[in-house]
C-alpha positions as CSV (number, residue, x, y, z in Angstrom):
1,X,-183.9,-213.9,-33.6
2,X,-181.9,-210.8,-33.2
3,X,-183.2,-208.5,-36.0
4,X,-184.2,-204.8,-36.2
5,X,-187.2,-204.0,-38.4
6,X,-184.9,-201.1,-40.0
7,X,-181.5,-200.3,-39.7
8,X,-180.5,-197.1,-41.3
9,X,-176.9,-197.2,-42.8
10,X,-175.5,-193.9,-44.2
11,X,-178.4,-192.6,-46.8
12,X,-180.2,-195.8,-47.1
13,X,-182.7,-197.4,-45.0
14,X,-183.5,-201.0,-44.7
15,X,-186.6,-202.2,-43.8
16,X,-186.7,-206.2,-42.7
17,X,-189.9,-208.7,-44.0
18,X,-192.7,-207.2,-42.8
19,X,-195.3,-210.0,-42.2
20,X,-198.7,-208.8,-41.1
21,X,-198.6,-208.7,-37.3
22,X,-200.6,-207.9,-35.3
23,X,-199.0,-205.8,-32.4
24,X,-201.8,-207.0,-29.6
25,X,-201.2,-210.5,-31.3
26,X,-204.5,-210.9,-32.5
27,X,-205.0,-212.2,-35.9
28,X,-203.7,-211.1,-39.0
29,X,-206.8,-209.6,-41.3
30,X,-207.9,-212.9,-43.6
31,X,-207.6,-211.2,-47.1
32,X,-204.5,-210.4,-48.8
33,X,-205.3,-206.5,-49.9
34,X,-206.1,-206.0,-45.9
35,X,-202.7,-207.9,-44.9
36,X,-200.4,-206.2,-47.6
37,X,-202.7,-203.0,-46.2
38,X,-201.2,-203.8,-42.5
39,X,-197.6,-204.9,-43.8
40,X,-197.5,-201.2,-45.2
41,X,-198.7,-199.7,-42.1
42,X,-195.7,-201.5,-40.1
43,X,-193.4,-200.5,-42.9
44,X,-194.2,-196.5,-43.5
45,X,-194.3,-196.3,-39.5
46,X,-190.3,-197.9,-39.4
47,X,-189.4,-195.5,-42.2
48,X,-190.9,-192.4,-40.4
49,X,-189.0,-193.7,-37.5
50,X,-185.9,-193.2,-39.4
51,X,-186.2,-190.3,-41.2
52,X,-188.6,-191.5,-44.1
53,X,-191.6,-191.4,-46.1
54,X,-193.1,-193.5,-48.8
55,X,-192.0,-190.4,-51.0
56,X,-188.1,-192.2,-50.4
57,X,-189.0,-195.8,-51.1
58,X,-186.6,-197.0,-54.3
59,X,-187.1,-201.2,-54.2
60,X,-190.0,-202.9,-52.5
61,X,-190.0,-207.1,-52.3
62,X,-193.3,-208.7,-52.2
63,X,-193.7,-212.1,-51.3
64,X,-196.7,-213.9,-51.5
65,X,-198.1,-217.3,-50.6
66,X,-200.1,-217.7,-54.0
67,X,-200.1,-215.8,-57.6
68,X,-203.8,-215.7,-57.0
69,X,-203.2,-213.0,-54.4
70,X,-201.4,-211.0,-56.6
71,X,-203.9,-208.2,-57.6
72,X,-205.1,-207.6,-54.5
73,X,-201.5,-207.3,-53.0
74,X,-201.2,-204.9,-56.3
75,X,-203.8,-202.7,-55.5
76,X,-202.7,-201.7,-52.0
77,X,-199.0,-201.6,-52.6
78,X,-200.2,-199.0,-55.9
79,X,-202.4,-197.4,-53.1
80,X,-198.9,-196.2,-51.0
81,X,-196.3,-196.5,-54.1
82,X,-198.2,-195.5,-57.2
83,X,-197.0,-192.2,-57.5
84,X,-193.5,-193.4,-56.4
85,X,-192.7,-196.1,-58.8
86,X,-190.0,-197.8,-56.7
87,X,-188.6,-200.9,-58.3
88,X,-190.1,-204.1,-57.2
89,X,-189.6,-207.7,-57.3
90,X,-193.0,-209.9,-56.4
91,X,-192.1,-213.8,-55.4
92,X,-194.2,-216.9,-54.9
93,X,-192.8,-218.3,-51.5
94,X,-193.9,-219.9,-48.1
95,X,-194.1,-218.0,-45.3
96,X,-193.2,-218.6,-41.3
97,X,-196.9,-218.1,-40.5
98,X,-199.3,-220.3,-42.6
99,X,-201.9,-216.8,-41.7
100,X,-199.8,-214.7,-43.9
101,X,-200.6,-214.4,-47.3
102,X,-198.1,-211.8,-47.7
103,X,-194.8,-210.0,-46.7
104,X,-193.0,-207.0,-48.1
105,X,-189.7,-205.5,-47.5
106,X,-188.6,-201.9,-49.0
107,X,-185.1,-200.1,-49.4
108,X,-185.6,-196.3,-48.9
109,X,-182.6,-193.4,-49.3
110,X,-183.7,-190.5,-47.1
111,X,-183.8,-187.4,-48.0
């Protein structure tokens, strides 16, 4: 597709939809708190790669396949970002994968 999962550009960092993949391509985990779980996994190991933490997040985007999903995508994103408070935006939408119950991309300024 021709995509990087972050591109840094001056102070900010941009981390791309982060779907919860499975790096030996096996399954994504079935619930939604364990795939928003591995989605931040993916995403706080691009950041580190880029000069980042959590600590740096400003805006996460959650998408999710289903509003019922919601409080358990909730729970782990509060698990990384509670103390960080970044702005967020949480969106009903289909995914590529009909496995994925959720995806999340984050902004980030380092630091």
């Amino acid at each position: 597709m021709g995509y990087c999962r972050a591109v840094v550009a001056g102070k900010a960092v941009y981390v791309s939809g982060t779907a919860p993949i499975m790096f030996d391509g096996s399954d994504p985990p079935e619930g939604a708190y364990e795939q928003t779980q591995r989605c931040l996994e993916v995403v706080l190991d691009a950041l580190e790669q880029a000069g980042a933490s959590a600590a740096d997040v400003v805006r996460t985007r959650v998408f999710v396949t289903d509003a019922q999903w919601f409080h358990d995508v909730a729970r782990a994103h509060a698990e990384v970002f509670g103390e960080v408070r970044p702005t967020n935006t949480t969106v009903v939408a289909k995914l590529i994968d009909p496995r994925w119950k959720v995806e999340i991309e984050v902004e980030a300024v380092l630091p």
